[in-house]
Structures are given as C-alpha cells and as structure tokens.
C-alpha positions, 0 to 999 in steps of 0.5 A, spaced: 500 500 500 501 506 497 504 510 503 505 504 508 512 500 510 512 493 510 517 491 515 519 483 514 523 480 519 531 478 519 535 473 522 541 475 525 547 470 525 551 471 531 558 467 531 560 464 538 567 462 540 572 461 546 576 456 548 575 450 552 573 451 559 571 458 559 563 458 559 562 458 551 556 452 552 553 456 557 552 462 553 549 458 548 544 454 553 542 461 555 540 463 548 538 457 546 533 459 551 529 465 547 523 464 543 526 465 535 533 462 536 536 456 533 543 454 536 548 450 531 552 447 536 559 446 532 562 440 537 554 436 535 555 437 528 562 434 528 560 427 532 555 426 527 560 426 522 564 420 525 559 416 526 561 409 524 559 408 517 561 415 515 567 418 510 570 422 515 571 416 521 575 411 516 580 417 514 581 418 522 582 411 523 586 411 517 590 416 521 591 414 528 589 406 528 584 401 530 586 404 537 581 408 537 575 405 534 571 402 541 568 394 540 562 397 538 566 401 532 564 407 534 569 413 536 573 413 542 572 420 544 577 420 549 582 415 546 582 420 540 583 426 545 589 423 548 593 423 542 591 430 539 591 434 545 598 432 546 601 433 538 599 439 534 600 435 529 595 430 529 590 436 531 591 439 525 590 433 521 584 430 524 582 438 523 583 437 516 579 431 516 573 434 519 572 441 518 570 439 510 565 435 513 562 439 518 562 446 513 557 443 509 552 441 515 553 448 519 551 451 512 546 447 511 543 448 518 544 456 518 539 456 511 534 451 514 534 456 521 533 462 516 527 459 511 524 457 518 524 464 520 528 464 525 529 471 529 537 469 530 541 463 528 548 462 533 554 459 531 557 455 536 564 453 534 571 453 537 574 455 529 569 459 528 574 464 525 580 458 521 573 455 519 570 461 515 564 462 519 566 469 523 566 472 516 558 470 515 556 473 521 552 479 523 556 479 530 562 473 533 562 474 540 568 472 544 567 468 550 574 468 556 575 468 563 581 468 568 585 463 567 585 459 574 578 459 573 578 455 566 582 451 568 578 449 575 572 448 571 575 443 567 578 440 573 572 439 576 569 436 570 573 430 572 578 431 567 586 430 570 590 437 571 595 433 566 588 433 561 586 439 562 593 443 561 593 440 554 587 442 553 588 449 554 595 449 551 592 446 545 587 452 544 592 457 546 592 463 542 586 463 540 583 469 544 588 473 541 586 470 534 579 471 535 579 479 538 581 482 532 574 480 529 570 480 535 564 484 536 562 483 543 567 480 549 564 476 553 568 475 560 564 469 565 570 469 571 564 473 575 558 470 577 553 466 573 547 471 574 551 477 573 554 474 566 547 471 564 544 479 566 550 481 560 548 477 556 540 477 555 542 484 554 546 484 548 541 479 547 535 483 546 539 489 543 540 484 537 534 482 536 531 488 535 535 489 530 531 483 526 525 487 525 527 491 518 523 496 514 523 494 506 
C-alpha cells in the first residue's frame, strides 16, 4: 500500500567462540533459551560426522589406528583426545579431516534456521574464525575468563590437571586470534547471574535489530 512500510523480519547470525573451559556452552544454553533462536552447536555437528559408517571416521582411523575405534566401532572420544591434545600435529590433521565435513552441515543448518524464520541463528564453534564462519556473521562474540578459573572448571569436570593443561595449551592463542574480529567480549570469571544479566542484554539489543523496514 501506497504510503505504508512493510517491515519483514531478519535473522541475525551471531558467531560464538572461546576456548575450552571458559563458559562458551553456557552462553549458548542461555540463548538457546529465547523464543526465535536456533543454536548450531559446532562440537554436535562434528560427532555426527564420525559416526561409524561415515567418510570422515575411516580417514581418522586411517590416521591414528584401530586404537581408537571402541568394540562397538564407534569413536573413542577420549582415546582420540589423548593423542591430539598432546601433538599439534595430529590436531591439525584430524582438523583437516573434519572441518570439510562439518562446513557443509553448519551451512546447511544456518539456511534451514533462516527459511524457518528464525529471529537469530548462533554459531557455536571453537574455529569459528580458521573455519570461515566469523566472516558470515552479523556479530562473533568472544567468550574468556581468568585463567585459574578455566582451568578449575575443567578440573572439576573430572578431567586430570595433566588433561586439562593440554587442553588449554592446545587452544592457546586463540583469544588473541579471535579479538581482532570480535564484536562483543564476553568475560564469565564473575558470577553466573551477573554474566547471564550481560548477556540477555546484548541479547535483546540484537534482536531488535531483526525487525527491518523494506
């Protein structure tokens, strides 16, 4: 109609990432809460991928050996992380394994978000920006904490002090990676409730930006 403005609704894509232990799941949980979200959860994506029977998971154990098959022929997760977390090398091959077969489903999963109307579709992924991700986002939002504090959560998870040094050496360097394109820090060294206040904040300030005049 002559005169009138139509506003049509718009699905933000917000990139999530951070290193391990620093309350990046957490942040997603929360969001994932909020009516017209859809979060893609990287690490969920990649576990389908090495399903027995698919591609990916014979060219991992072409890589590392049937020792990290269990007798049900599923991955050994924990196995397989041993032997990663501890050489840079074999991260970055099973990366290059991966990463090509988890790309198209991430993708696939954004457009499904978008053609269902979603008000905003985030991306939670450790390599948000080496994957291509962060460039396809309206805003990539940086989680970090204290250094203590990430590495108190991962012993509480039960993992060793030993398993969680490497894991947090595997992952060094990637807030100072990731800082250059971030829209948003997210610090959760604080209390739950205080972070969670911060985040429904910028939360709402986002998605009032799905409504766009057309």
């Amino acid at each position: 109609m002559t005169g009138s403005t139509r506003r049509t609704r718009r699905t933000v894509r917000i990139g999530l990432t951070g290193p391990i232990g620093c309350g990046k799941s957490t942040v997603a949980g929360w969001l994932a809460g909020w009516p017209g979200v859809v979060v893609i959860d990287a690490d969920d994506v990649a576990r389908e991928v090495v399903q027995p029977g698919q591609p990916a998971l014979v060219a991992i154990v072409a890589r590392f050996g049937e020792g990290i098959i269990r007798r049900d022929g599923t991955l050994d997760r924990e196995a397989l992380g041993r032997i990663v977390f501890s050489d840079p090398e074999a991260l970055r091959d099973l990366e290059a394994i991966t990463h090509p077969a988890v790309r198209p489903r991430i993708l696939a999963a954004i457009d499904r978000a978008e053609a269902e109307g979603a008000d905003a579709v985030v991306i939670e992924a450790i390599r948000l920006v080496e994957g291509g991700l962060a460039e396809m986002c309206d805003e990539v939002w940086l989680v970090t904490c204290d250094p203590m504090v990430q590495r108190e959560r991962l012993t509480g998870r039960g993992a060793t002090a030993e398993v969680a040094d490497q894991r947090i050496a595997a992952q060094a360097g990637l807030a100072s990676r990731v800082s250059p394109v971030a829209t948003r820090m997210i610090d959760t060294s604080g209390d739950a409730a205080s972070t969670r206040a911060f985040v429904t904040g910028i939360a709402e300030t986002m998605l009032r930006q799905t409504d766009r005049p057309s």
